[in-house]
SEGUNU-473068 format. One record per residue: residue number from 1; residue in one letter; chain; x negated, y, z of N, C-alpha, C, CB in turn. Coordinates in steps of 0.1 Angstrom, whole numbers. Glycine has a CB too. Layout:
N
> NUM_A_A_X_Y_Z_X_Y_Z_X_Y_Z_X_Y_Z
...
end
This chain:
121
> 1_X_A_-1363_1065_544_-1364_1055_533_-1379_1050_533_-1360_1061_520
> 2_X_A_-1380_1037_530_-1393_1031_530_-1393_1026_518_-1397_1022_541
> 3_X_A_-1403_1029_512_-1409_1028_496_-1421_1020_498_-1414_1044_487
> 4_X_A_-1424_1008_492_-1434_996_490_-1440_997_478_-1428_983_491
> 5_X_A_-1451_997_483_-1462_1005_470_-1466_987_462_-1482_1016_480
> 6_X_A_-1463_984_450_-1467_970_449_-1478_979_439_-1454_956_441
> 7_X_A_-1487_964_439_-1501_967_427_-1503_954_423_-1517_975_434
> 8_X_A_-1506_959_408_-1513_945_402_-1529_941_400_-1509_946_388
> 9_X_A_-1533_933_399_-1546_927_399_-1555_937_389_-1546_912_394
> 10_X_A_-1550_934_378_-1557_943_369_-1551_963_365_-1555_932_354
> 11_X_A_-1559_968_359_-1554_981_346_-1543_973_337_-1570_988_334
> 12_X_A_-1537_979_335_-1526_980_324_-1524_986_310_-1517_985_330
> 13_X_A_-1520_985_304_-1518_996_291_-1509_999_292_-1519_993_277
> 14_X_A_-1501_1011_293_-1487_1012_298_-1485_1020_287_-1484_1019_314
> 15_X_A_-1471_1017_273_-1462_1027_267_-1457_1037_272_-1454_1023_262
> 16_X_A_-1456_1051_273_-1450_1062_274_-1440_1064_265_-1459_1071_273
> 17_X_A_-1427_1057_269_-1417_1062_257_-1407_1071_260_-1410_1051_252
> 18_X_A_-1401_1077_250_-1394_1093_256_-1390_1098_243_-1405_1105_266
> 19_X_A_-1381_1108_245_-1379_1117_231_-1390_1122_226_-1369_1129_232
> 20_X_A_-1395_1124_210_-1401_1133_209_-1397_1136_200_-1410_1133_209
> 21_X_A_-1391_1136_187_-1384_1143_176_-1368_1146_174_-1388_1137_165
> 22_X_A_-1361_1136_184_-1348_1134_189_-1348_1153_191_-1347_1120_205
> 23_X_A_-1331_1155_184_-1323_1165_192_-1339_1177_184_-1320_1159_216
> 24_X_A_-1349_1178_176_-1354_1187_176_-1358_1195_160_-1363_1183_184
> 25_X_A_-1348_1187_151_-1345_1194_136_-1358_1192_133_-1338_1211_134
> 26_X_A_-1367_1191_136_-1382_1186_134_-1390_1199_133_-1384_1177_120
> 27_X_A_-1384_1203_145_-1388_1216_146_-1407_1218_152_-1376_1222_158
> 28_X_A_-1415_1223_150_-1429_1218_155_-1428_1223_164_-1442_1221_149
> 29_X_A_-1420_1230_175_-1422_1239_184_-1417_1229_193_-1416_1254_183
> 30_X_A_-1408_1224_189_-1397_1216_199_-1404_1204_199_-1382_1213_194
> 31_X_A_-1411_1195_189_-1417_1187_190_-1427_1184_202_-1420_1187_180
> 32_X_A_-1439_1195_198_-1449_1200_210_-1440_1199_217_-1457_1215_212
> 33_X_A_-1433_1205_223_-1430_1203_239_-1425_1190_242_-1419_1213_244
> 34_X_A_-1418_1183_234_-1418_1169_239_-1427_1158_240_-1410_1164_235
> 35_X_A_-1441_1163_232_-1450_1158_236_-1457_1159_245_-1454_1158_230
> 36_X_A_-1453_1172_252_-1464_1178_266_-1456_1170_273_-1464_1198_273
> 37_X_A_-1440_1165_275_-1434_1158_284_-1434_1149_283_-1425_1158_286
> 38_X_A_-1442_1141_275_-1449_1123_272_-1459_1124_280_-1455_1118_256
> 39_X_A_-1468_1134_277_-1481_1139_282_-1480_1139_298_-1485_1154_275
> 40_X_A_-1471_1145_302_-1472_1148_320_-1470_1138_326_-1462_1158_328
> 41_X_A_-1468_1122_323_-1468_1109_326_-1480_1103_330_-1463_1103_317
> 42_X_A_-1489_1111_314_-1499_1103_310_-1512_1101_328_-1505_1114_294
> 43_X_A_-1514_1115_331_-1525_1114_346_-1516_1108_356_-1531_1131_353
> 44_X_A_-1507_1103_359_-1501_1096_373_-1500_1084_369_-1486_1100_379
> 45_X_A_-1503_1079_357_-1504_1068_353_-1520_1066_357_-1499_1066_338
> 46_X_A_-1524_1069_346_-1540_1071_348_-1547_1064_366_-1543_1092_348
> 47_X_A_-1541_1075_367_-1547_1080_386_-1545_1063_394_-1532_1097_397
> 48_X_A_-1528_1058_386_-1524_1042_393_-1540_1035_389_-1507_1032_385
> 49_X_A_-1544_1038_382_-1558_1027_378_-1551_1022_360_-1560_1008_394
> 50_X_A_-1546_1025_360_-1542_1023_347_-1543_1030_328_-1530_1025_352
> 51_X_A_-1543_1025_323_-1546_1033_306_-1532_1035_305_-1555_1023_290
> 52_X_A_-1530_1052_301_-1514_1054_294_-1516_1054_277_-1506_1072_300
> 53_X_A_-1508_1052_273_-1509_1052_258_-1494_1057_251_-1513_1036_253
> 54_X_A_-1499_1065_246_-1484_1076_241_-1487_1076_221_-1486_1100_250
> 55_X_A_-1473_1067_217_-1474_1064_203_-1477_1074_193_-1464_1060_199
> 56_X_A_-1472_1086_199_-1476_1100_188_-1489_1099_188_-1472_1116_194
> 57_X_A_-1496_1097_198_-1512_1097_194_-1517_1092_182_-1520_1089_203
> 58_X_A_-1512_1082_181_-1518_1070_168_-1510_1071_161_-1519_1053_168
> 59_X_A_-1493_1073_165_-1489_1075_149_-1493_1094_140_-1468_1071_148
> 60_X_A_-1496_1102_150_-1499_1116_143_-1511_1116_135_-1501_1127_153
> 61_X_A_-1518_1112_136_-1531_1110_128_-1530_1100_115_-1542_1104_138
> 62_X_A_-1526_1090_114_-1521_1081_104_-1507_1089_95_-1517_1065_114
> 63_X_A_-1502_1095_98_-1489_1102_93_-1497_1108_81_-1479_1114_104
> 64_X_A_-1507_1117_88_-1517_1127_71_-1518_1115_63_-1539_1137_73
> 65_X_A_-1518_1104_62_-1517_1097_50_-1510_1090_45_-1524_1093_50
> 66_X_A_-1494_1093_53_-1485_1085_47_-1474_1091_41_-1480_1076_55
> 67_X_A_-1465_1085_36_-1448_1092_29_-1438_1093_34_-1442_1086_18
> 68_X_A_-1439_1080_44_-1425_1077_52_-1431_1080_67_-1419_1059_50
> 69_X_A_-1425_1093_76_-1430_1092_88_-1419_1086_96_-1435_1105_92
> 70_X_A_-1408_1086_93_-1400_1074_102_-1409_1058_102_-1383_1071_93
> 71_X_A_-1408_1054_92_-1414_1043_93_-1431_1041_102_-1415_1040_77
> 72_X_A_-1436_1047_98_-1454_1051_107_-1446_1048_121_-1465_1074_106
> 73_X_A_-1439_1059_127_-1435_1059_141_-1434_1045_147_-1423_1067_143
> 74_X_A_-1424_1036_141_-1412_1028_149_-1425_1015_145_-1390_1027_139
> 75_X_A_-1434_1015_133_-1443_1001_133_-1450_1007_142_-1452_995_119
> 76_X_A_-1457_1017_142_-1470_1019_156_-1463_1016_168_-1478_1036_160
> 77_X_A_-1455_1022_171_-1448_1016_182_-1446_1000_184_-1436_1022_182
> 78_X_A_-1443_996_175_-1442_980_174_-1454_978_176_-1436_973_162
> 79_X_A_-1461_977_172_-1477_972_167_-1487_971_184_-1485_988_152
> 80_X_A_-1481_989_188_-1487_990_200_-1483_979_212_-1485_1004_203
> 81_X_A_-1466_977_210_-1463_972_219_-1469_955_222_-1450_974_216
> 82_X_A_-1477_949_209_-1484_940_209_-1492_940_222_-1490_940_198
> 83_X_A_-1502_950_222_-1508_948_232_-1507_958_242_-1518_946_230
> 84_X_A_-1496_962_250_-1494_970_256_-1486_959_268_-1487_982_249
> 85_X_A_-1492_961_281_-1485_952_295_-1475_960_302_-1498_947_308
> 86_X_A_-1472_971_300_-1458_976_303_-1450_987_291_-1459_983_317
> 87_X_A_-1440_996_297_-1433_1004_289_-1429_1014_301_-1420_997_280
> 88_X_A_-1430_1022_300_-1426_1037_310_-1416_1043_301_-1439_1051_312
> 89_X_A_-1405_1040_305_-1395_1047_295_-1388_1061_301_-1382_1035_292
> 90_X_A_-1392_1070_300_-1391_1088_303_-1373_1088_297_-1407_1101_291
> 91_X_A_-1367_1093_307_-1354_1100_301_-1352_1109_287_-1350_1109_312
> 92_X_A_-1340_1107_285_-1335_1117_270_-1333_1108_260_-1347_1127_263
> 93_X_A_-1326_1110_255_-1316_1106_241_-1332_1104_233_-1301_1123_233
> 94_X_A_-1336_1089_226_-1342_1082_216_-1346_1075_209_-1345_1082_214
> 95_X_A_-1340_1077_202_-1338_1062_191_-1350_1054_191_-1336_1066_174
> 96_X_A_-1361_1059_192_-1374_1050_188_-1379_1050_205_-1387_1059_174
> 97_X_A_-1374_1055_214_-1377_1050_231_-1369_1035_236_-1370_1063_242
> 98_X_A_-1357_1041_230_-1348_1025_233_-1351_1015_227_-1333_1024_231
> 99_X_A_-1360_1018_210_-1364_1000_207_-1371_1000_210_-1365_992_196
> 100_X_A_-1386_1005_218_-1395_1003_222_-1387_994_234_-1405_1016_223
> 101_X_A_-1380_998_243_-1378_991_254_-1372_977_250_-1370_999_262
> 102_X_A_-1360_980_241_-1357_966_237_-1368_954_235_-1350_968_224
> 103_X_A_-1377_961_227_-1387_952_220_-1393_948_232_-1397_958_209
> 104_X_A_-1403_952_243_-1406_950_257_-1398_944_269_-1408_962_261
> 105_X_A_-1381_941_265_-1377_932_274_-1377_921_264_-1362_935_281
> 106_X_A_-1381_918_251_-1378_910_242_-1388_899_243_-1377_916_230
> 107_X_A_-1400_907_245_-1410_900_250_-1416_895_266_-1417_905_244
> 108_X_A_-1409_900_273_-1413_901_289_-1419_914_293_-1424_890_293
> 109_X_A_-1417_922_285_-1427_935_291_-1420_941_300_-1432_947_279
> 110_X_A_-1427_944_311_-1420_951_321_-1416_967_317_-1429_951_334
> 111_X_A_-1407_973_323_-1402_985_316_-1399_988_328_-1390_984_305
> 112_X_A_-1403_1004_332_-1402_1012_342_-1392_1021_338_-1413_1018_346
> 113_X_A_-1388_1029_346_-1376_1043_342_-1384_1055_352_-1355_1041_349
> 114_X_A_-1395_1054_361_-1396_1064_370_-1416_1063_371_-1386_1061_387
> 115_X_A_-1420_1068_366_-1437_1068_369_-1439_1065_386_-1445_1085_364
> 116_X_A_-1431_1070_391_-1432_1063_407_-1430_1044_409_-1418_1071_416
> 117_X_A_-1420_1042_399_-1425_1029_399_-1437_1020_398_-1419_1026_394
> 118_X_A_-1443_1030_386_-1450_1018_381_-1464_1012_392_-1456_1023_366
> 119_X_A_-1468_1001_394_-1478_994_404_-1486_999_403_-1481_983_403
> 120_X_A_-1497_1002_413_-1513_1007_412_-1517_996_410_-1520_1015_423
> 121_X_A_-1527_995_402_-1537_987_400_-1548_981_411_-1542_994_391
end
């Protein structure tokens, strides 16, 4: 099998989307770990020449000051998706992965399913 390595001109901002509270009773244990599996994206992205950006980042820190943590999640994610030039969408059942992607074909954003896809820079 022959695999064609495409690359884009510039770095990218690439979304990391994936379960992370899906399927985990909001369990902190279970959570962590689906953040380590957002996270193991994050350096093969990187390494393409690229910035990964994973929403828990921004929305966990903004959450200590809010009431509604559904709501924090699904706007940072929106918000991010502003300036974000793709979407890495990681397998598993999630509600707030699939509108990230919706929202990213909504706008032209390219949307990957395999970190091997995505272009080197």
């Amino acid at each position: 099998m022959h695999v064609t390595v495409r690359s884009v001109s510039t770095p990218q901002l690439i979304l990391i989307a994936g379960p992370y509270r899906s399927n985990t009773g909001n369990d902190p244990e279970l959570m962590a770990a689906n953040l380590a599996r957002l996270e193991e994206a994050a350096w093969p992205i990187f390494r393409a020449g690229h910035i990964p950006m994973i929403g828990e980042w921004v929305a966990l820190p903004v959450l200590r000051g809010a009431d509604q943590d559904e709501e924090v999640f699904y706007a940072t994610a929106e918000r991010l998706l502003q300036h974000c030039d793709a979407v890495l969408r990681l397998p598993g059942e999630s509600t707030g992965a699939d509108q990230d992607v919706a929202i990213a074909k909504e706008r032209g954003i390219p949307v990957y399913y395999d970190v091997a896809d995505v272009p080197a820079a």
